[in-house]
N, C-alpha and C positions, 0 to 999 in steps of 0.2 A: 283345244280349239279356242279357248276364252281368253289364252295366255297370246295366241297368234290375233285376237280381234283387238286386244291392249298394244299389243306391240304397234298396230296397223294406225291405231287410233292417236297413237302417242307421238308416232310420226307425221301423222297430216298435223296433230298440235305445232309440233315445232316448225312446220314450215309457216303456217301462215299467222303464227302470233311476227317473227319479224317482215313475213310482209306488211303489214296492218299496221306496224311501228313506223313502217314509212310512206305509210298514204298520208296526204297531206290534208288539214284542216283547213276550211274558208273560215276568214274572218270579215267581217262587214265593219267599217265604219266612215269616219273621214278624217283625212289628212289635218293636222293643228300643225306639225312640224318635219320639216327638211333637213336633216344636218347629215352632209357626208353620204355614206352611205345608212345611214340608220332615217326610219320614217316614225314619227308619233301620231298614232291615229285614236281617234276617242271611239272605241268600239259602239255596239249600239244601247247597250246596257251603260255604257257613259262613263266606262271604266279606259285609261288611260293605256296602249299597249305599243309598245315599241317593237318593230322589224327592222332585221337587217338586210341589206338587199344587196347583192356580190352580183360577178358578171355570171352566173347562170338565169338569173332572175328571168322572167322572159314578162315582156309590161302584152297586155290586149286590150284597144280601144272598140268599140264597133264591131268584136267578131273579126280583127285585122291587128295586126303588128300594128305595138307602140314603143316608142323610147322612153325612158325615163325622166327625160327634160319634159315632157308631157304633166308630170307628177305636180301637182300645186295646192298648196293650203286650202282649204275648202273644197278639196276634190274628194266627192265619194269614192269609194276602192272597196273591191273585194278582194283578197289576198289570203291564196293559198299558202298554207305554213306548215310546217314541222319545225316540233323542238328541236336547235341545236345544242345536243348532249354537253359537247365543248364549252360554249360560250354559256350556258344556258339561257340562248334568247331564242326567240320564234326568228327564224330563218325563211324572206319569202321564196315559191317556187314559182308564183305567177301572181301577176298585180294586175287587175280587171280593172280598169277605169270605167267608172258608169259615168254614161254622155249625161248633159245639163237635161233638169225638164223632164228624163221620160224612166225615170229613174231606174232603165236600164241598164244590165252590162255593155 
C-alpha cells in the first residue's frame, strides 16, 4: 500500500514541477532602452533587466490589444517572463503597459 501511495505521489511530482517551469513571472519596472527586439527596464528594486521580445509577445494597454510601437522610454510595463534556457535571457510572454497618471495596467 505505501509503495502504491509513493508511486502515485511521485507522479503528480513529475507532472507539475514542468508545469510550474513554465508559468511565467511578472516583472515591474520602466523602459530606459529600445534596441531591436531586446527592452532594458530598471525593475523596481532599481536593478537593470533586459527582455527579449519575439513575434509571440502579445503587448496589453487598457485591458485591450497593443502593439509594440506603443513601447517607449519612460514607459512603465509589467512583463510576464520566463527564462529562456537557450539564450539564458528573460524572454517576454506579455507586456502590460500601465496608462500615464493612474498607475495602472
Amino acid at each position: 500500500m505505501l509503495t502504491k501511495i509513493f508511486i502515485v505521489l511521485s507522479g503528480v511530482t513529475l507532472l507539475v514541477v514542468p508545469f510550474h517551469a513554465q508559468q511565467a513571472t511578472p516583472i515591474t519596472g520602466t523602459i530606459t532602452a529600445i534596441e531591436g527586439n531586446h527592452l532594458e527596464i530598471k525593475d523596481e528594486a532599481g536593478k537593470p533587466v533586459i527582455v527579449m521580445l519575439d513575434k509571440n509577445t502579445r503587448y496589453v494597454k487598457s485591458d485591450k490589444a497593443a502593439t509594440k510601437s506603443e513601447l517607449k522610454v519612460g514607459t512603465v510595463v509589467v512583463i510576464d517572463v520566463k527564462m529562456d534556457d537557450k539564450m539564458k535571457m528573460f524572454a517576454a510572454k506579455e507586456v502590460t503597459i500601465r496608462t500615464a497618471g493612474t498607475g495602472k495596467r
